[in-house]
C-alpha positions as CSV (number, residue, x, y, z in Angstrom):
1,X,0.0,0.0,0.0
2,X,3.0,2.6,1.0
3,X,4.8,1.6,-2.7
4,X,1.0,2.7,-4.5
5,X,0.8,5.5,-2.2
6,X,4.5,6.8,-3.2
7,X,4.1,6.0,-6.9
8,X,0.5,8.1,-6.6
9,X,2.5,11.1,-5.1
10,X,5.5,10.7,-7.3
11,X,2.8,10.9,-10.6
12,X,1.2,13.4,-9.0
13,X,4.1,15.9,-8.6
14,X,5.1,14.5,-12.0
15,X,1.6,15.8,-13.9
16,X,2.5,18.8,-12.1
17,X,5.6,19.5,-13.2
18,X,4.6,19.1,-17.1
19,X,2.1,21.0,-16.6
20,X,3.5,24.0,-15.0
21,X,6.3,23.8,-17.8
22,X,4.0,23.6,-20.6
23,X,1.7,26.4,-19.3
24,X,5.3,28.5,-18.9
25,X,6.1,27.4,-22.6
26,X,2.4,28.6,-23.7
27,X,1.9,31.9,-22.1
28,X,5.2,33.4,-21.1
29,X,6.0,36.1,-23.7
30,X,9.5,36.4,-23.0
31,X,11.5,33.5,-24.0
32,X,14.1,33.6,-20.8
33,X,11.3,34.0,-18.4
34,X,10.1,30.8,-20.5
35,X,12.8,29.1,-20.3
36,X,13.6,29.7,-16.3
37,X,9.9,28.4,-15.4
38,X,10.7,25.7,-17.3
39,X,13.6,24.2,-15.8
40,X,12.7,25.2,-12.6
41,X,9.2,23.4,-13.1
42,X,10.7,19.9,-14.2
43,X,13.9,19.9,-11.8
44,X,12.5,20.9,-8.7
45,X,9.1,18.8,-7.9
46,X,6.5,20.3,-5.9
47,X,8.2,23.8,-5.3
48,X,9.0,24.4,-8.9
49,X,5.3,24.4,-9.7
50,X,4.3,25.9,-6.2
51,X,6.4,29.2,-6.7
52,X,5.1,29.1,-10.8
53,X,2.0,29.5,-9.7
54,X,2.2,32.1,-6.8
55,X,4.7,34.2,-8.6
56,X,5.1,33.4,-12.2
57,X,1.6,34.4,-13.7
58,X,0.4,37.8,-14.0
59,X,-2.8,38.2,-12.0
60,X,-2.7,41.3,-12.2
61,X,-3.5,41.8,-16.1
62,X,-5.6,39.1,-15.1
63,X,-7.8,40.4,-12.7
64,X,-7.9,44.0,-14.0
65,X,-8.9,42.5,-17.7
66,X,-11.9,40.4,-15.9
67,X,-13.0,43.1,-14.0
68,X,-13.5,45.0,-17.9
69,X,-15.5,42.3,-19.2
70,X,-17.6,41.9,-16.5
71,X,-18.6,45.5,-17.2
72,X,-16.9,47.0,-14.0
73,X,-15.1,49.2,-16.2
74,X,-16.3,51.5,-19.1
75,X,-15.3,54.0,-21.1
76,X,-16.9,57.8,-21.2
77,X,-17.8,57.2,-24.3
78,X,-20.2,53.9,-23.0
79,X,-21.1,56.2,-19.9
80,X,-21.8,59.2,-22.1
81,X,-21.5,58.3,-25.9
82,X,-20.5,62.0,-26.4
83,X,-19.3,61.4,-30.3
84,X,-17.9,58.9,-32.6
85,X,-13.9,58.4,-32.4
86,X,-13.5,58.8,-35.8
87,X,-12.5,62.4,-37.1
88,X,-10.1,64.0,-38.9
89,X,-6.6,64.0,-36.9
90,X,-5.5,67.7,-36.5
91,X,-1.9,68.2,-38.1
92,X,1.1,68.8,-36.8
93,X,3.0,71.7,-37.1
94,X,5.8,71.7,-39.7
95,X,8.0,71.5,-36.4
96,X,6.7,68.8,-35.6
97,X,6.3,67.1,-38.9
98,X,8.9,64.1,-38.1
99,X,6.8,63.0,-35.2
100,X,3.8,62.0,-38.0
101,X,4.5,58.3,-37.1
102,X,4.3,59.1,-33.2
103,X,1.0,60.8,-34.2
104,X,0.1,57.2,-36.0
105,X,1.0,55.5,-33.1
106,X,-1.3,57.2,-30.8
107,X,-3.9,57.6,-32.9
108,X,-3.8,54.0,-33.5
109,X,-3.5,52.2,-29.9
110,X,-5.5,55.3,-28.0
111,X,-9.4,55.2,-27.6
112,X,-9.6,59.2,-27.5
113,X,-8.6,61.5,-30.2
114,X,-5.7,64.1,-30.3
115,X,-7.5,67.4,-30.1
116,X,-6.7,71.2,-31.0
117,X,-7.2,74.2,-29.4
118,X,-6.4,73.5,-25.6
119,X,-4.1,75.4,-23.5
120,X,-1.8,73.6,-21.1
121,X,0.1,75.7,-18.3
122,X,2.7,74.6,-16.4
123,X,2.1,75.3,-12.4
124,X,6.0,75.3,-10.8
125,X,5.4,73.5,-6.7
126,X,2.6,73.8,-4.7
127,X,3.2,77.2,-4.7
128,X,1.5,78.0,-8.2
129,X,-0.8,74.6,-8.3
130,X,-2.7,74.4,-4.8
131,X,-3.6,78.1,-5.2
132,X,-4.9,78.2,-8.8
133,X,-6.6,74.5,-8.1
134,X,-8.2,76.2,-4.8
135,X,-9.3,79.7,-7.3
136,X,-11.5,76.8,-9.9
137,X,-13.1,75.3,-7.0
138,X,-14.3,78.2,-5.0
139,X,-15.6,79.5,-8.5
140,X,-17.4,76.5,-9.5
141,X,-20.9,76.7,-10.5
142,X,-22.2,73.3,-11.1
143,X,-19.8,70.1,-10.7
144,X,-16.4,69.2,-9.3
145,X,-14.9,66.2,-9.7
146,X,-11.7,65.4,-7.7
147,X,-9.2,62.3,-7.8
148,X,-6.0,62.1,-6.0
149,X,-3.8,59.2,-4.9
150,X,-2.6,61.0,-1.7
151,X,-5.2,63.3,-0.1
152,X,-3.9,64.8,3.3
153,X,-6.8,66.5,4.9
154,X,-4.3,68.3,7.1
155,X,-2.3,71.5,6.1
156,X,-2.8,73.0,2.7
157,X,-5.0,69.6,2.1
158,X,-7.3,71.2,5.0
159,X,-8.2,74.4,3.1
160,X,-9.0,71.7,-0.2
161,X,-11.8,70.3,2.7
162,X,-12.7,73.9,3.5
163,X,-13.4,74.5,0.0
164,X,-14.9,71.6,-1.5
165,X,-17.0,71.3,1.5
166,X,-18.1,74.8,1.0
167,X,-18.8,74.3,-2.5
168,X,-21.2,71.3,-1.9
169,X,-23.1,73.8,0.5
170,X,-24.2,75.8,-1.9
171,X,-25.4,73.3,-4.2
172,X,-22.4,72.5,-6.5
173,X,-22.0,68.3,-7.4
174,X,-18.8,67.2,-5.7
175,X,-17.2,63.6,-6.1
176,X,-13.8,63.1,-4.9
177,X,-11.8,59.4,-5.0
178,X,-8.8,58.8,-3.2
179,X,-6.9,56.0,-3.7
180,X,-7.5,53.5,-0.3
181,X,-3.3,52.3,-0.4
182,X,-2.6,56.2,-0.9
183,X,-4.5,57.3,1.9
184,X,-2.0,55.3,4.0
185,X,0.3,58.2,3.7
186,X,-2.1,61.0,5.2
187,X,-1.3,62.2,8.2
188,X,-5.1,63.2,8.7
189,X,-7.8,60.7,6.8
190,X,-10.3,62.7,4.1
191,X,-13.0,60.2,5.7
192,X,-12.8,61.8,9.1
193,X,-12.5,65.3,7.3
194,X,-15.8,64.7,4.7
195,X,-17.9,62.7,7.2
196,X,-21.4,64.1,7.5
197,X,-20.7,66.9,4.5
198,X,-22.7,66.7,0.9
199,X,-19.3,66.1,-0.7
200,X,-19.0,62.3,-2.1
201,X,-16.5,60.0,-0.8
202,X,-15.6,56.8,-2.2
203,X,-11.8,54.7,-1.9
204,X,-10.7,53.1,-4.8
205,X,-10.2,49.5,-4.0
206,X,-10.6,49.3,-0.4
207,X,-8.1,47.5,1.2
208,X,-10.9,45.1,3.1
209,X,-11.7,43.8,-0.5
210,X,-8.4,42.5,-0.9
211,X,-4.0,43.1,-0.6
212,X,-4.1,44.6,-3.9
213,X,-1.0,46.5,-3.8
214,X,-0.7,46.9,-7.3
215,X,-3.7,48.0,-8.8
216,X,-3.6,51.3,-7.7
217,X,-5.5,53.8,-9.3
218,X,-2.0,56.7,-9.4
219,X,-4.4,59.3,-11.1
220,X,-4.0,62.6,-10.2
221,X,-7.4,64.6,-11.9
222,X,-9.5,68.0,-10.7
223,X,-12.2,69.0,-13.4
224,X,-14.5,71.7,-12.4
225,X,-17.9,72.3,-14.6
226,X,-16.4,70.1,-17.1
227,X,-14.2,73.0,-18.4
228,X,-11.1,73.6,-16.4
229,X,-9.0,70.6,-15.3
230,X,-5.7,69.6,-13.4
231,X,-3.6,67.1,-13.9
232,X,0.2,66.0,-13.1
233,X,2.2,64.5,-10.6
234,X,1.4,66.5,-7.9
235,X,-1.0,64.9,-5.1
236,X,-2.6,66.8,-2.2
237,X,-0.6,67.5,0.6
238,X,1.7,70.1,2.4
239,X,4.9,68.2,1.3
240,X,4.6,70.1,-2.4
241,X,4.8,73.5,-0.9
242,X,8.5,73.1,-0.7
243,X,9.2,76.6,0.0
244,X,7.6,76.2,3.7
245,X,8.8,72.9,4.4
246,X,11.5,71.4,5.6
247,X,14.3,70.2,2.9
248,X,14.6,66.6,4.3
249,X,10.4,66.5,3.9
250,X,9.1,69.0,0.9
251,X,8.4,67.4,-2.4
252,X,9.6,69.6,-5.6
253,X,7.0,68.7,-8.2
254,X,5.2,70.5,-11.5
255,X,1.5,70.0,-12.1
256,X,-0.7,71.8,-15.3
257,X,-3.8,73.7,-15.3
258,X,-5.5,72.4,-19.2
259,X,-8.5,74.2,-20.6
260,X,-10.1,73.4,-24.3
261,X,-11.2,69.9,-25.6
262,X,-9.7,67.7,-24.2
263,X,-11.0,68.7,-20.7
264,X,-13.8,66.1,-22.2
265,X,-11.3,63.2,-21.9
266,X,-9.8,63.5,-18.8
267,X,-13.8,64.2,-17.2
268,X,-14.3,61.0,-19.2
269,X,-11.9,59.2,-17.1
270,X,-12.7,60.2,-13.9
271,X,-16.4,59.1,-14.6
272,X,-15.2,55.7,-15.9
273,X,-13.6,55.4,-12.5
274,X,-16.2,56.7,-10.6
275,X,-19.0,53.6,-12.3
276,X,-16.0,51.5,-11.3
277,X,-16.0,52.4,-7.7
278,X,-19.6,53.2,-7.6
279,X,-21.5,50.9,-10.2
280,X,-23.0,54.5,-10.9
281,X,-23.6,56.1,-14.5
282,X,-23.1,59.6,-14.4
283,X,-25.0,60.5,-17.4
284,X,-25.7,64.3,-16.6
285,X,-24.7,66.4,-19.4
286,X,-23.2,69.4,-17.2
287,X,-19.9,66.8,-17.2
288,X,-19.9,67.4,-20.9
289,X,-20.8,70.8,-21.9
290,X,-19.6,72.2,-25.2
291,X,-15.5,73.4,-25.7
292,X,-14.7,75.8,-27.4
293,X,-11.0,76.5,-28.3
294,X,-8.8,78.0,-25.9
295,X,-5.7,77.5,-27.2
296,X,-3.2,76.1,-30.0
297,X,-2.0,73.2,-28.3
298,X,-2.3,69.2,-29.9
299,X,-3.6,67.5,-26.7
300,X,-4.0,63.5,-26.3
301,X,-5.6,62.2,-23.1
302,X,-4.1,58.7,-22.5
303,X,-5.8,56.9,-19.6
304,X,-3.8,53.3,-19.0
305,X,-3.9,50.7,-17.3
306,X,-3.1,47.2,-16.8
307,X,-6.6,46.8,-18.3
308,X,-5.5,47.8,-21.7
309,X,-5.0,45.7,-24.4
310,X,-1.8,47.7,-25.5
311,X,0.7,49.0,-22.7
312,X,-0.2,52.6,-23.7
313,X,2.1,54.8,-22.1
314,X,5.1,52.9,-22.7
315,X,4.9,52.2,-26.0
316,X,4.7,55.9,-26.9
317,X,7.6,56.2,-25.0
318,X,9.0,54.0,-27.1
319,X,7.7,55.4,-30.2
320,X,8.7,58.9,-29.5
321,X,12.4,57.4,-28.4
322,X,12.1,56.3,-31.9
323,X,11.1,59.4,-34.1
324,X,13.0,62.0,-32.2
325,X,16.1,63.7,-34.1
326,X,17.6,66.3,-31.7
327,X,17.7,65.4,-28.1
328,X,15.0,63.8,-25.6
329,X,15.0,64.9,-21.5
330,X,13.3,63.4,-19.4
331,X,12.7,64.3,-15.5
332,X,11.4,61.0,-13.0
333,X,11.7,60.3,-9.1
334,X,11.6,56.6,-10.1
335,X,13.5,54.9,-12.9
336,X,13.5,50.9,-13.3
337,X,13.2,50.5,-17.1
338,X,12.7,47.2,-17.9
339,X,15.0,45.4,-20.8
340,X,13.0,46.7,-23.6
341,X,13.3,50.1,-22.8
342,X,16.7,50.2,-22.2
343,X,17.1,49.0,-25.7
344,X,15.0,51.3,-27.0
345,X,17.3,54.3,-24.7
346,X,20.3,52.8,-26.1
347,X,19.3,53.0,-30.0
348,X,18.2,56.3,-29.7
349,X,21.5,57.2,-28.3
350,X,23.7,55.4,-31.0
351,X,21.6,57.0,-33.6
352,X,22.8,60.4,-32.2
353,X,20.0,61.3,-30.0
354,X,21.0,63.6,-27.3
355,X,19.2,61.5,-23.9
356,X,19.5,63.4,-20.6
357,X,17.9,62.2,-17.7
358,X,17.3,64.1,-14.1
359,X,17.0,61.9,-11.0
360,X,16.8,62.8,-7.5
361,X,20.1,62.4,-6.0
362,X,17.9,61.3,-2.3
363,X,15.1,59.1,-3.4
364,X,12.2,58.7,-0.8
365,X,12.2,54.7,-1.7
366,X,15.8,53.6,-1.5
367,X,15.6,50.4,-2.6
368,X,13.7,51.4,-5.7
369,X,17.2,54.2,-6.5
370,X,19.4,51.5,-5.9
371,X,18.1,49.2,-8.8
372,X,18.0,52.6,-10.4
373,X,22.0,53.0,-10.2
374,X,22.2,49.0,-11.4
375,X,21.4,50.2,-14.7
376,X,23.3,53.3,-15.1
377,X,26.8,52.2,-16.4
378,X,25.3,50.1,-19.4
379,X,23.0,53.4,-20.2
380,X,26.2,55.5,-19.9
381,X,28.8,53.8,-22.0
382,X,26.1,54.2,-24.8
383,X,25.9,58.2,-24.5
384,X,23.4,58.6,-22.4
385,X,23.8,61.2,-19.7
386,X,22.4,61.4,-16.2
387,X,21.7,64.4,-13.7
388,X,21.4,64.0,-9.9
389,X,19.3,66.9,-8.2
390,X,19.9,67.7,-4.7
391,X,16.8,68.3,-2.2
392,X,13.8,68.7,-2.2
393,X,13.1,65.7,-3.3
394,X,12.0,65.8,-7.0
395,X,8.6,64.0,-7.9
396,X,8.4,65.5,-11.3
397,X,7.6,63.4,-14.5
398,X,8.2,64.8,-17.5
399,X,9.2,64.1,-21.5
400,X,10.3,66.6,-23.9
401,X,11.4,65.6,-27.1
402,X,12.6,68.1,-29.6
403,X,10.9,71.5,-28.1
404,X,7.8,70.3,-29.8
405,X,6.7,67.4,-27.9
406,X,6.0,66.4,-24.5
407,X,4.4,63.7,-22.0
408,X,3.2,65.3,-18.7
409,X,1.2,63.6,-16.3
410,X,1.9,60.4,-13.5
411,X,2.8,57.9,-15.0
412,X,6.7,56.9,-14.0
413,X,9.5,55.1,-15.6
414,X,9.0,52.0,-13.8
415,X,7.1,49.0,-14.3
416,X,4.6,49.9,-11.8
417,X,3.3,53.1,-13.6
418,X,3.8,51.5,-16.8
419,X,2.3,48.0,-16.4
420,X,0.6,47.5,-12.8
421,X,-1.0,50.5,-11.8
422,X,-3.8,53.1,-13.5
423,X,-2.5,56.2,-15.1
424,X,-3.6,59.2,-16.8
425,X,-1.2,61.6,-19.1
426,X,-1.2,64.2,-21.9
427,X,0.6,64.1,-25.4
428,X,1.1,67.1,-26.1
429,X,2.4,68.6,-29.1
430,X,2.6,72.6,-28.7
431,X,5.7,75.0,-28.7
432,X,5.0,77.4,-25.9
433,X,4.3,74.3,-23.3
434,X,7.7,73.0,-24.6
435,X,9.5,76.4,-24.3
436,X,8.0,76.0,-20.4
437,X,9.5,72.5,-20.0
438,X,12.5,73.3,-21.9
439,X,13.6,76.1,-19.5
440,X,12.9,73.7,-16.7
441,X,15.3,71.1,-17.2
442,X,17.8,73.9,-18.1
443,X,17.7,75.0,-14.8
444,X,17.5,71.1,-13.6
445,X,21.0,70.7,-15.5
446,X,22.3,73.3,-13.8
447,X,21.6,72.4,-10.4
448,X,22.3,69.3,-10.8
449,X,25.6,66.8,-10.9
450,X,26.1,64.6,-13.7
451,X,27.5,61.6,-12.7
452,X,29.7,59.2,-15.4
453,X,30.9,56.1,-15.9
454,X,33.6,55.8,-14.3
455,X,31.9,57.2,-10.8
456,X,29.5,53.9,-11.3
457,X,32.4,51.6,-11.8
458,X,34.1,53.4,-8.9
459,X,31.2,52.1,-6.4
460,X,32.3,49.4,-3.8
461,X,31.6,46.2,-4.1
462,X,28.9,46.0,-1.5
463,X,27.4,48.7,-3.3
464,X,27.4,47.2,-6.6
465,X,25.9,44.0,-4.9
466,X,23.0,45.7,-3.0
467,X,22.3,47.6,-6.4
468,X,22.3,44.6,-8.6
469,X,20.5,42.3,-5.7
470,X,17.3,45.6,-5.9
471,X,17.6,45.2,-9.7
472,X,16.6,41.8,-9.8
473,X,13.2,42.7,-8.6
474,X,12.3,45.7,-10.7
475,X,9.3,43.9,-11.7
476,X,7.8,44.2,-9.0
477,X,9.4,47.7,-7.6
């Protein structure tokens, strides 16, 4: 009986192993990943399979994907079929004219359209965003719709409760979602703040619903009457007003008042989050009321996720790494390119491409700037250049490429922003906003050290070993 009980056990773990390894060989994209699971699969029995299937398969895709088809998620256009996505594609400006296949590119893998006639304005710190944010809401007449991943109801956060409370008072709509992970980091809970107020609460994801610590909806969006928005990096809390904080606490950081059409997008997105949160259909036609030109800026409102059918975000990246001629900055707290990207930084740079890129020299996560400075030598030896900005800590995210386009919004260079949680930025094509962003890295590069080479290689060992050890789980940082 013990030999058929051991032969039972020893098929078992066999049946198992095959099919762990043949699910690897099926569904993992990358053929070294594949080929890892594999061996690990039909050499180690039982734990092979066991760590396969806790850590090998992407639930999160998974989950997020499910959660569309089931209808938890829809579009604005499905909430509030507004128009037809078809239309004729503004054109570029003759500037801008070797960017046509980034254009093709977005239009091509983005459900909204690139729109004229909006005007973007960059808002320096807390400094120039909290009060101009503050200005909309006490002015708003009918709606304000508010999402934030951090929302500190104490400090400057306190006089965003003061005002949005006020507003609901006297009979203006407001919704506001924070982010249930983000609100971890408030020192004073928006619950406690809006509890027994007209303004609506709701917590994206709750964390009694499940550990989701990816998932995370990183969205940073204020639209008031469905004609003035706010997006960026910036969330709500005393920390951005660096000029009254403390260095080792204040967050440098640039966020961007938008008017024109495509304040219809990012109200859009907030609604499709609200109806995910919610199960609620905010049909009302004050969220959509007609825009006319403000400006003479290109604007694209990409809204990602891991949801998506096409990794969004990065792949314009990648597609503007790939058009530009001139040079391409770009400004980011946290940078964990995976191997694709570093490819695609690397033939830029060969190809003559002048790459700059502007880290903080103190990041707030430490383990996520030491797989940062893992990467740096092999990025270096191929021409491109890095910047280290001293304190306050820079949260800034931004991508100019040849004064005529940039990406502004939350999304980081890291796999999280990029694959696991939900994002929202602006392509933007539009010479005066570049100008804007253009100065600001000059001033970055100023400030700044640039580090080389032969500093990386000068690290000590232990060094080298703790970075490369953090590097190995960028995935996941």
């Amino acid at each position: 009986m013990d030999h058929v009980l051991i032969a039972l056990l020893g098929c078992s773990a066999l049946f198992l192993s095959l099919l762990s390894a043949g699910h690897a060989l099926l569904y993992k994209r990358d053929s070294r990943s594949a080929l890892v699971w594999v061996c690990l699969n039909l050499t180690i029995p039982l734990v092979g399979p066991f760590f396969y299937w806790c850590l090998g398969i992407n639930r999160i895709s998974r989950r997020a994907r499910s959660w569309q088809e089931s209808g938890r998620w829809l579009s604005h256009m499905e909430i509030f079929p507004k128009e037809e996505r078809a239309g004729i594609t503004p054109q570029l400006p003759d500037s801008a004219a070797h960017l046509a296949d980034l254009l093709h590119l977005e239009d091509t893998i983005v459900t909204t359209r690139l729109r004229d006639g909006n005007r973007i304005v960059a808002l320096i710190g807390g400094e120039e965003a909290y009060p101009a944010m503050l200005a909309a809401i006490m002015n708003a007449q009918e709606t304000i719709n508010l999402s934030s991943y951090i929302f500190d109801a104490d400090g400057i956060g306190a006089e965003f409760v003061a005002q949005l409370i006020e507003s609901a008072q006297r009979g203006v709509e407001v919704r506001v979602i924070i982010d249930a992970l983000g609100e971890k980091y408030c020192r004073k809970s928006p619950r406690v703040a809006f509890d027994g107020t007209p303004v609506k609460l709701v917590y994206y994801l709750p964390l009694r619903q499940g550990a989701y610590i990816n998932l995370r909806n990183h969205r940073k969006l204020l639209i008031v009457d469905g004609r003035e928005a706010f997006t960026g990096g910036m969330n709500i809390r005393s920390h951005h007003l660096y000029a009254s904080e403390s260095a080792i606490d204040s967050i440098h950081d640039v966020h961007f008042s938008v008017k024109g059409p495509v304040v219809a997008d990012l109200q859009g997105t907030f609604l499709g989050d609200w109806y995910f949160v919610t199960g609620a259909r905010l049909r009302n036609r004050l969220f959509f009321p007609v825009l006319e030109p403000d400006g003479h800026a290109l604007a694209c409102c990409i809204a990602d996720g891991p949801d998506k059918e096409f990794r969004k975000i990065e792949q314009i990246i990648k597609g503007a790494l790939s058009c530009a001629r001139n040079y391409v900055y770009i400004m980011t707290p946290y940078f964990v390119p995976d191997r694709e990207m570093v490819s695609a930084l690397v033939t830029a740079a060969l190809r003559g491409v002048d790459i700059r890129i502007v880290l903080p020299v103190q990041n707030n996560l430490p383990f996520v700037d030491w797989a940062s400075r893992a990467l740096l030598w092999e990025l270096q030896v191929n021409g491109i250049r890095f910047f280290f900005q001293p304190p306050p800590f820079v949260h800034t995210k931004l991508l100019l490429v040849d004064s005529v386009w940039s990406l502004i919004g939350s999304a980081n260079l890291d796999t999280r922003s990029l694959r696991l949680n939900f994002e929202i930025n602006l392509s933007v094509f539009d010479s005066a906003l570049s100008a804007t962003i253009y100065q600001h890295f000059e001033k970055a590069f100023t400030a700044s050290h640039e580090t080389t080479a032969q500093e990386i290689e000068e690290y000590p060992l232990m060094i080298k070993l703790r970075n490369n050890l953090a590097r190995l789980f960028s995935p996941y940082l």
